[in-house]
ChimeraX commands (.cxc) that place a marker at each C-alpha (Angstrom):
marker #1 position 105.10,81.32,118.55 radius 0.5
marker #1 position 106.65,84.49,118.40 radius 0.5
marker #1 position 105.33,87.62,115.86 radius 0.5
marker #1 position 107.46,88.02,112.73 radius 0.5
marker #1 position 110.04,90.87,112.40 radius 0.5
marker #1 position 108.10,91.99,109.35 radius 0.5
marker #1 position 104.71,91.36,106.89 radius 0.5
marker #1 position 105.51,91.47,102.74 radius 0.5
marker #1 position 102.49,91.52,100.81 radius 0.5
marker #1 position 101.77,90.88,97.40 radius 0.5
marker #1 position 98.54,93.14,95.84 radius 0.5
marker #1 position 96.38,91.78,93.30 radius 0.5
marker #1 position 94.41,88.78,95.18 radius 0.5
marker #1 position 96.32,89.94,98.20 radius 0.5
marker #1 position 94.75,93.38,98.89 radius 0.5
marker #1 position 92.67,93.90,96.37 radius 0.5
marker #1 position 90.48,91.91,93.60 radius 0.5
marker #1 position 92.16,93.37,90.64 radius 0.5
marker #1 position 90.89,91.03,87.73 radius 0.5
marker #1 position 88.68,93.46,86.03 radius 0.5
marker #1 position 90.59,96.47,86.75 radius 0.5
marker #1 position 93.71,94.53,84.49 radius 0.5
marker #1 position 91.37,92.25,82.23 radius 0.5
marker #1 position 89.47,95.24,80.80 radius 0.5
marker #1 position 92.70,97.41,79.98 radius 0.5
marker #1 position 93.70,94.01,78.73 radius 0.5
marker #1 position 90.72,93.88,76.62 radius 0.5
marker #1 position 90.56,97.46,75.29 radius 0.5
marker #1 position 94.09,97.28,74.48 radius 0.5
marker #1 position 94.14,93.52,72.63 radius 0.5
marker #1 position 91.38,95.01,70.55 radius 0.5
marker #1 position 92.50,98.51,69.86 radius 0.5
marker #1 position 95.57,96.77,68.55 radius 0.5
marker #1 position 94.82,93.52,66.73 radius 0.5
marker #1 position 90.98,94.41,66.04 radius 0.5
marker #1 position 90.26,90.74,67.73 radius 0.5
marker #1 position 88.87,90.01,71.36 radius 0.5
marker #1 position 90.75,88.95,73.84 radius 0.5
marker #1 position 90.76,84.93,74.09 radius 0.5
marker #1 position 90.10,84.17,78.39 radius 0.5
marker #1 position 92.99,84.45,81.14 radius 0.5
marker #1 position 94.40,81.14,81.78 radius 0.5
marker #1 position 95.15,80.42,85.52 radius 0.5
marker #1 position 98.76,79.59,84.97 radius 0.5
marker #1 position 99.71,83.27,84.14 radius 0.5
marker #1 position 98.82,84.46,87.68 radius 0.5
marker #1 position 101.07,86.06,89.39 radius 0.5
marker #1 position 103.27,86.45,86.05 radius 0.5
marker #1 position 104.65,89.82,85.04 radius 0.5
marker #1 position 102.41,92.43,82.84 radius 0.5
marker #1 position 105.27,91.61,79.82 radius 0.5
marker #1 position 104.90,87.60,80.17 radius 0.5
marker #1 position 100.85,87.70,80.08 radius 0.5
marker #1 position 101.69,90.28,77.09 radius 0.5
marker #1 position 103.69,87.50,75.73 radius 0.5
marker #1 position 100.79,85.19,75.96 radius 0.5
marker #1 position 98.38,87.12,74.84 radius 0.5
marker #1 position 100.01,87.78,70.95 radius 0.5
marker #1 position 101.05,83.94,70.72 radius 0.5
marker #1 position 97.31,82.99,70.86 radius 0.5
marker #1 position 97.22,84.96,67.27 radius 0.5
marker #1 position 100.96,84.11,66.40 radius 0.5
marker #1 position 102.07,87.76,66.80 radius 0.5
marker #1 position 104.61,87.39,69.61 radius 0.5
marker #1 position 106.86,90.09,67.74 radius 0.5
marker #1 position 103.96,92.63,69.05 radius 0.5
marker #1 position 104.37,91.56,72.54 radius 0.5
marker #1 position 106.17,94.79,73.83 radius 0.5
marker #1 position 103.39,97.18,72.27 radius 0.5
marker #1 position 100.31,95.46,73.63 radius 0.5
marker #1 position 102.63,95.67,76.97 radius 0.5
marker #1 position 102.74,100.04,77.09 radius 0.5
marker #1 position 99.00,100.14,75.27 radius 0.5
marker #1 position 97.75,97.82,78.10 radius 0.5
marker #1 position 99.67,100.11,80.73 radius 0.5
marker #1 position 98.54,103.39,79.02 radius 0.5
marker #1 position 94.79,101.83,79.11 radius 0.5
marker #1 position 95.12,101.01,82.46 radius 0.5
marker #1 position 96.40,104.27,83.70 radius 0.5
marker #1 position 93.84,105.96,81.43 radius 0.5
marker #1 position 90.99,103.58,81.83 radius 0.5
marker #1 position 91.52,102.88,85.64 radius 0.5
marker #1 position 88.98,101.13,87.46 radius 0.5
marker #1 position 89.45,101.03,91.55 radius 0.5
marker #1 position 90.12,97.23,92.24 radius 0.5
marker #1 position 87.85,96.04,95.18 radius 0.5
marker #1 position 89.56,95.97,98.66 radius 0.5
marker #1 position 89.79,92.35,100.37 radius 0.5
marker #1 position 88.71,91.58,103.27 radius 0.5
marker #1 position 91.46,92.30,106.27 radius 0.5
marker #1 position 93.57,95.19,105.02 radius 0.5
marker #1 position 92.81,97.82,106.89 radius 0.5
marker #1 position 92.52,95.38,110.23 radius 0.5
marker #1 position 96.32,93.97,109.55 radius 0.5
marker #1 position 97.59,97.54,108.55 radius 0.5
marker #1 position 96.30,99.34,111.19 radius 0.5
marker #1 position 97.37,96.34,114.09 radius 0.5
marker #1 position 101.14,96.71,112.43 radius 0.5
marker #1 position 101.30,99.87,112.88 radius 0.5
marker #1 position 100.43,99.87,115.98 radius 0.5
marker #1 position 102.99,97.39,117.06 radius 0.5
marker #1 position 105.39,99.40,115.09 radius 0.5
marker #1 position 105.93,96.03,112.78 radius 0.5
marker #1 position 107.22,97.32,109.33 radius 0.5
marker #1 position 104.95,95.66,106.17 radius 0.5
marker #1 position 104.71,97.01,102.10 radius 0.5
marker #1 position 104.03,95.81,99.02 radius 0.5
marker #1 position 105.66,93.72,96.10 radius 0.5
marker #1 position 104.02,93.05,93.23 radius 0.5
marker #1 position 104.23,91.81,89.68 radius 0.5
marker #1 position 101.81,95.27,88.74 radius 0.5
marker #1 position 102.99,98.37,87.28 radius 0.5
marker #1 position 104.01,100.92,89.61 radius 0.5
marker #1 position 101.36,103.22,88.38 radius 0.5
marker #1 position 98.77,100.70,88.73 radius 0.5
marker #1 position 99.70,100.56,92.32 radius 0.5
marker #1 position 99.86,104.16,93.25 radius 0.5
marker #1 position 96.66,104.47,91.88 radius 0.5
marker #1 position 95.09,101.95,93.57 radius 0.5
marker #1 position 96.45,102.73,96.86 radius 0.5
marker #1 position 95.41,106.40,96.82 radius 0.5
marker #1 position 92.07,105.55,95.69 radius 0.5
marker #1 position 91.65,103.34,98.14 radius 0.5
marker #1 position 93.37,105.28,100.92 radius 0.5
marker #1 position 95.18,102.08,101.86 radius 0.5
marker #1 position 98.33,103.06,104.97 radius 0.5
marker #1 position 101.21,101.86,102.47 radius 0.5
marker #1 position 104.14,103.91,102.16 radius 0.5
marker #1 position 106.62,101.32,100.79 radius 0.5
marker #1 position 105.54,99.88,97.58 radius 0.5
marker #1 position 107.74,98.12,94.61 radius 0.5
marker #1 position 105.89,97.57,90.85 radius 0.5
marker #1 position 107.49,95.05,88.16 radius 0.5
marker #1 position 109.81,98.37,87.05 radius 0.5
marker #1 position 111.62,98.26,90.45 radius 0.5
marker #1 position 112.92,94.81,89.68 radius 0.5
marker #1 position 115.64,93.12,86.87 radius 0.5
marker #1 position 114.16,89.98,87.45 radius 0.5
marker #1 position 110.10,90.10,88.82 radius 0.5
marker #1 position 108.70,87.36,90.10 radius 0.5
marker #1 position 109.69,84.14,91.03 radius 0.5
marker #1 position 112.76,85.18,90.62 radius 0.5
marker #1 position 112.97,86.89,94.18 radius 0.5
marker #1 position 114.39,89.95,93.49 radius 0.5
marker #1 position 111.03,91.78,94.70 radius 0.5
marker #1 position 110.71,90.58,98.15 radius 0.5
marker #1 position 114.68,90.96,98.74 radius 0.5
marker #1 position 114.51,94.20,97.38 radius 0.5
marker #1 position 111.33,95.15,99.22 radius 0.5
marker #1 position 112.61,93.38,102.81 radius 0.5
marker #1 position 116.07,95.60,102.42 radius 0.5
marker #1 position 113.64,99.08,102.07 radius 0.5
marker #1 position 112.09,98.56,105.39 radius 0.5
marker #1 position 115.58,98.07,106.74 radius 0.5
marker #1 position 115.66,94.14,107.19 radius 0.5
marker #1 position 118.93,92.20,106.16 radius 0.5
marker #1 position 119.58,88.50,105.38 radius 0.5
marker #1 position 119.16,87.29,108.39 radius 0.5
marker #1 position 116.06,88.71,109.29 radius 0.5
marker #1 position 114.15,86.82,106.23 radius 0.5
marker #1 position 113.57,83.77,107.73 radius 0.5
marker #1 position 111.37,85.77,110.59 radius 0.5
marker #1 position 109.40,87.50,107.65 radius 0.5
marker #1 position 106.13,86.69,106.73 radius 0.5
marker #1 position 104.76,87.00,102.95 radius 0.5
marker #1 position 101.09,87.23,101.93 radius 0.5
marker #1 position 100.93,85.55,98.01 radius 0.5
marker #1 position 97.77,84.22,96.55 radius 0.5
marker #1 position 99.92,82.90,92.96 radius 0.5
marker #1 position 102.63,79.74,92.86 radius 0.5
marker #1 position 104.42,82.44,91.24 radius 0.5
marker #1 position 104.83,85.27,94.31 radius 0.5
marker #1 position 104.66,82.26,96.67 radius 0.5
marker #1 position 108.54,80.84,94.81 radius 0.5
marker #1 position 109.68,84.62,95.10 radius 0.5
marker #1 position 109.07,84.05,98.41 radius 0.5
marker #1 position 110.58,80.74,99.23 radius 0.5
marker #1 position 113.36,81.43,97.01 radius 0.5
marker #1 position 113.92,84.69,98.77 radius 0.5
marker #1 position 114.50,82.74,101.87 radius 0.5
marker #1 position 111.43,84.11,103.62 radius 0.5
marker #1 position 107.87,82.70,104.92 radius 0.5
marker #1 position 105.29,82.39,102.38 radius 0.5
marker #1 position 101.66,82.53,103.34 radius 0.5
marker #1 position 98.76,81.15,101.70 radius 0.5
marker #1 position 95.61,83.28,100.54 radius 0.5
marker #1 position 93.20,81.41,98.87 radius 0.5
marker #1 position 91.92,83.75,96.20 radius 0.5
marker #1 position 92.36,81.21,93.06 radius 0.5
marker #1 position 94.88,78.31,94.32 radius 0.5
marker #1 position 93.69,75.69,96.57 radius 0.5
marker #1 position 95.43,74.77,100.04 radius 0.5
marker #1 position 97.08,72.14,98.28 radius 0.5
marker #1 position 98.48,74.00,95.64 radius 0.5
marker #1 position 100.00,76.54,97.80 radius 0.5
marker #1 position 101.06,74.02,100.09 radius 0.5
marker #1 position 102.79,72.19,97.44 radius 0.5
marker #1 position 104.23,75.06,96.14 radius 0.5
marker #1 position 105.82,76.41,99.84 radius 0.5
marker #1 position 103.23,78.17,101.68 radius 0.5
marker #1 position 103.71,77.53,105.29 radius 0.5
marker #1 position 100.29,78.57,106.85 radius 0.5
marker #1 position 96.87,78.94,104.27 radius 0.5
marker #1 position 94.42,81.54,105.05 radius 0.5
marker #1 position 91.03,82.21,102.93 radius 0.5
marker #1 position 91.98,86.01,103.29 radius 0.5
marker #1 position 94.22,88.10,105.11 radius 0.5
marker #1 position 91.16,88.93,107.77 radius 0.5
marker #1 position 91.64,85.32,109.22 radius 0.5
marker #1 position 95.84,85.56,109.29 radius 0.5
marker #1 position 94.90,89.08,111.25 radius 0.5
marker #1 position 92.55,86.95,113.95 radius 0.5
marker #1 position 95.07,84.46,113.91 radius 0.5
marker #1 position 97.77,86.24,114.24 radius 0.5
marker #1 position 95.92,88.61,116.91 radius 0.5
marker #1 position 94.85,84.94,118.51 radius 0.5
marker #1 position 97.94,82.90,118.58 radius 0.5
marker #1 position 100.86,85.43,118.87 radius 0.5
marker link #1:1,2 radius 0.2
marker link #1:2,3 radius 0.2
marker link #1:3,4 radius 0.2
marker link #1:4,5 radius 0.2
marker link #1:5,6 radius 0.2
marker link #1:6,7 radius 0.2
marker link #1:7,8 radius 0.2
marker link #1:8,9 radius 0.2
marker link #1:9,10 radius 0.2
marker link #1:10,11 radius 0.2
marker link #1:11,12 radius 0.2
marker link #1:12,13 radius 0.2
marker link #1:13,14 radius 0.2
marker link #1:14,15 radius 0.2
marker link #1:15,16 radius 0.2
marker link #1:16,17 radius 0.2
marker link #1:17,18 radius 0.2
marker link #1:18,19 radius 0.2
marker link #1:19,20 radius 0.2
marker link #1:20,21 radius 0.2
marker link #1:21,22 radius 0.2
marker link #1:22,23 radius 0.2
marker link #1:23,24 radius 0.2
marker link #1:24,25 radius 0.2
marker link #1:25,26 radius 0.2
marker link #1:26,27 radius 0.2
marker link #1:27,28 radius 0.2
marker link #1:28,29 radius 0.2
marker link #1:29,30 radius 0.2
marker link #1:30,31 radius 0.2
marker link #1:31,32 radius 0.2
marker link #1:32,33 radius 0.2
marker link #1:33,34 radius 0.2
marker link #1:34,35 radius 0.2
marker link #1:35,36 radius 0.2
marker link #1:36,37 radius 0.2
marker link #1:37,38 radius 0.2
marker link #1:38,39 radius 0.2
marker link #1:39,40 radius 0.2
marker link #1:40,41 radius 0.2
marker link #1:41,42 radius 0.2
marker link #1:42,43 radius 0.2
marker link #1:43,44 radius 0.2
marker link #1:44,45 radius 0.2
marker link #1:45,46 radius 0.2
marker link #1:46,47 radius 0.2
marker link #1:47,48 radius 0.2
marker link #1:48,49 radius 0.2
marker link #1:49,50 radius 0.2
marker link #1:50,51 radius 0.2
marker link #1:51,52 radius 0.2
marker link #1:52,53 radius 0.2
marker link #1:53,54 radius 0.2
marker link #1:54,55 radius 0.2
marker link #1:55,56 radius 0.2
marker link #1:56,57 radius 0.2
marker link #1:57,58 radius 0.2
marker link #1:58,59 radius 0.2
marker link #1:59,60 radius 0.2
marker link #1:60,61 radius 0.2
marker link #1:61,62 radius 0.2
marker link #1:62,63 radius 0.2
marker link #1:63,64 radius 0.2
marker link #1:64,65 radius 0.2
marker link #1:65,66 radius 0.2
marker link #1:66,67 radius 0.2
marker link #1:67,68 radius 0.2
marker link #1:68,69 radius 0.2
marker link #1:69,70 radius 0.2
marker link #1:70,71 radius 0.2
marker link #1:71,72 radius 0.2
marker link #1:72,73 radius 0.2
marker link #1:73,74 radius 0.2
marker link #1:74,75 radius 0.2
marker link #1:75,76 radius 0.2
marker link #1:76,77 radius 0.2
marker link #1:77,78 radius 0.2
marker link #1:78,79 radius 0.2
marker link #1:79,80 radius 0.2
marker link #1:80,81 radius 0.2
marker link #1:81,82 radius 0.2
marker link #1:82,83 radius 0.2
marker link #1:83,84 radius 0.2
marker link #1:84,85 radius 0.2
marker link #1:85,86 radius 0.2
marker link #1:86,87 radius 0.2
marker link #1:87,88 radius 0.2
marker link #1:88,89 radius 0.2
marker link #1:89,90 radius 0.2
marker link #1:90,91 radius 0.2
marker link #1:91,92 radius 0.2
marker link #1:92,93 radius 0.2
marker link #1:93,94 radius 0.2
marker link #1:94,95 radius 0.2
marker link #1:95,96 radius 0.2
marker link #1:96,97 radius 0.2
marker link #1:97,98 radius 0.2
marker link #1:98,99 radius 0.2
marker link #1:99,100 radius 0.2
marker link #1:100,101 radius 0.2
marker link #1:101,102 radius 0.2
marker link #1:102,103 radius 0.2
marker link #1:103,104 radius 0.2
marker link #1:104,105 radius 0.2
marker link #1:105,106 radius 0.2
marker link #1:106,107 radius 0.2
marker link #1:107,108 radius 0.2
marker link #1:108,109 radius 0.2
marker link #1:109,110 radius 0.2
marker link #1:110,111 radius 0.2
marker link #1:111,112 radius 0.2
marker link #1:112,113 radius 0.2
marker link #1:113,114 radius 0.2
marker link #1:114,115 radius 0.2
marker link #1:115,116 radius 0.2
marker link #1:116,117 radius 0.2
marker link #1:117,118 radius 0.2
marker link #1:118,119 radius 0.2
marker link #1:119,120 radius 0.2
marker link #1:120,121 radius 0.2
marker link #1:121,122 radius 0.2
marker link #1:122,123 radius 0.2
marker link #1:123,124 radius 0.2
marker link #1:124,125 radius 0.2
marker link #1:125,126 radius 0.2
marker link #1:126,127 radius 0.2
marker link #1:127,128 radius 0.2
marker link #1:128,129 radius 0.2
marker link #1:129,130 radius 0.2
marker link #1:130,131 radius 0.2
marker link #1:131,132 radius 0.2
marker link #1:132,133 radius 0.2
marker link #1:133,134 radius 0.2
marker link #1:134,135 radius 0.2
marker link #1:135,136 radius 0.2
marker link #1:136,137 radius 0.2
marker link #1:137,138 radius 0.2
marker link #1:138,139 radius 0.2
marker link #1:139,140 radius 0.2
marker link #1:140,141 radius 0.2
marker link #1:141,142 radius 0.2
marker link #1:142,143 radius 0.2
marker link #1:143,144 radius 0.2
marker link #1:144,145 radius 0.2
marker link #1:145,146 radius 0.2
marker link #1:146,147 radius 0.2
marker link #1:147,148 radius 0.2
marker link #1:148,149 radius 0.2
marker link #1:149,150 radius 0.2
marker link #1:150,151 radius 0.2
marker link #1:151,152 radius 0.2
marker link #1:152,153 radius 0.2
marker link #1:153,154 radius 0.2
marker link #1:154,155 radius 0.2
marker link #1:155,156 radius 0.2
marker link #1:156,157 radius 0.2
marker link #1:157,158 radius 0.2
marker link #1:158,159 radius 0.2
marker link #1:159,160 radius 0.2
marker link #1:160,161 radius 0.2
marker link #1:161,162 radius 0.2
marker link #1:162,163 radius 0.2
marker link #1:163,164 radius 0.2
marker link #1:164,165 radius 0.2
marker link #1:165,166 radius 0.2
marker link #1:166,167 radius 0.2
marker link #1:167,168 radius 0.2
marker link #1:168,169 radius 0.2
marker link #1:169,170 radius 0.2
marker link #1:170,171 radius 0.2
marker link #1:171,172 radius 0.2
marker link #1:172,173 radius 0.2
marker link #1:173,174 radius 0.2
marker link #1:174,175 radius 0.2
marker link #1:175,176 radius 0.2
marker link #1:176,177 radius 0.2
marker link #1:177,178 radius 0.2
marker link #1:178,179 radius 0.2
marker link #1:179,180 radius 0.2
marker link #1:180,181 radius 0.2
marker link #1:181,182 radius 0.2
marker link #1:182,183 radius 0.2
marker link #1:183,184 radius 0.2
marker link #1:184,185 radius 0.2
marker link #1:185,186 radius 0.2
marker link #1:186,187 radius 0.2
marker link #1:187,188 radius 0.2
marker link #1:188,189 radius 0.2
marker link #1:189,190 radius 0.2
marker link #1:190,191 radius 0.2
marker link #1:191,192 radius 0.2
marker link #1:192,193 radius 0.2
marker link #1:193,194 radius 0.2
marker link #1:194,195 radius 0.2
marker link #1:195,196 radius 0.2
marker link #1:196,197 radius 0.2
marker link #1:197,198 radius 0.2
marker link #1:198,199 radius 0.2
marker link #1:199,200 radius 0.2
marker link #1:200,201 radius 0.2
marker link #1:201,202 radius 0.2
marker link #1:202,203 radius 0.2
marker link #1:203,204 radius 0.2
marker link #1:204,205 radius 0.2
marker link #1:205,206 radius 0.2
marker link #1:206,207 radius 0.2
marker link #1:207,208 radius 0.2
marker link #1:208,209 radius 0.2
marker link #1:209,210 radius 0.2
marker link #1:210,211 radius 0.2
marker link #1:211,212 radius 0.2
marker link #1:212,213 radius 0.2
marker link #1:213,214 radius 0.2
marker link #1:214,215 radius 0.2
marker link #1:215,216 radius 0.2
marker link #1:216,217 radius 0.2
marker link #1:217,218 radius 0.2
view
């Protein structure tokens, strides 16, 4: 097998464990603005953008019309609030083996740019090409992101099918497929079936073991 053109990588359960980092600026901001606590994060929204969980969020109390307001409090809380998600295991081994091969890699993601700047600095992660869900008309599944992402670090249609993409959601892992390009598996809250199912080509319990692989097998 030969190594990909290129490595697209989604962030939260990607690169970092992000839950609590979004689920208390979730929290603060359901409660600053309905006085209620937040009911629990269903696994189907994974992966979805910041306005669509926003969406969900206000029909559990039948107040959909708020949706866009607990969408910029929940931003504002998180920019405000910001807690520095936990790095995965593998990052800094893939990152730093990329660039030594000169392989180009970034980030898409359903998270708000801000979100991801912040993140990234505070973790002093090596990625210099990033897209948030304001980059995109359509974010995820649509594939807008990983198109859009894939043309930044100069790759064109025909490259895609040579480009691998690290998604942990069904969600990022259809942007992928749809996008034309080669999604890969990380099992942060899917099983191997799921992702399977849903496209992946190759499953990996975290990016460390597609880095060994990948160092093993190509």
């Amino acid at each position: 097998m030969k190594m990909p053109k290129g490595f697209l990588f989604d962030f939260d359960g990607v690169v970092v464990n992000s839950f609590e980092s979004h689920h208390s600026a979730w929290a603060s901001a359901f409660k600053e603005l309905f006085h209620k606590e937040i009911p629990p994060f269903p696994k189907e929204m994974a992966g979805k953008s910041p306005m669509k969980i926003a969406n969900y969020y206000c029909s559990t109390i039948h107040k959909e019309d708020k949706t866009e307001d607990l969408y910029f409090l929940k931003d504002e809380h998180l920019d405000k609030y910001f807690k520095t998600p936990k790095l995965l295991p593998g990052i800094l081994e893939i990152t730093g083996f990329l660039k030594v091969k000169n392989i180009p890699y970034g980030i898409a993601s359903n998270a708000t740019k801000q979100f991801l700047k912040n993140s990234v600095a505070q973790l002093n992660l090596d990625f210099t090409t990033v897209f948030g869900v304001q980059d995109y008309d359509k974010p995820k599944p649509a594939p807008e992101a990983y198109i859009t992402l894939a043309n930044a670090l100069g790759f064109h249609q025909e490259d895609f099918k040579e480009l691998w993409v690290f998604e942990d959601s069904l969600t990022g892992t259809t942007a992928a497929k749809l996008a034309g390009m080669i999604p890969i598996g990380i099992l942060t809250q899917y099983t191997k079936d799921e992702l399977t199912k849903a496209g992946s080509q190759f499953v990996f319990p975290t990016v460390l073991e597609a880095y060994q692989y990948l160092q093993k097998y190509m």
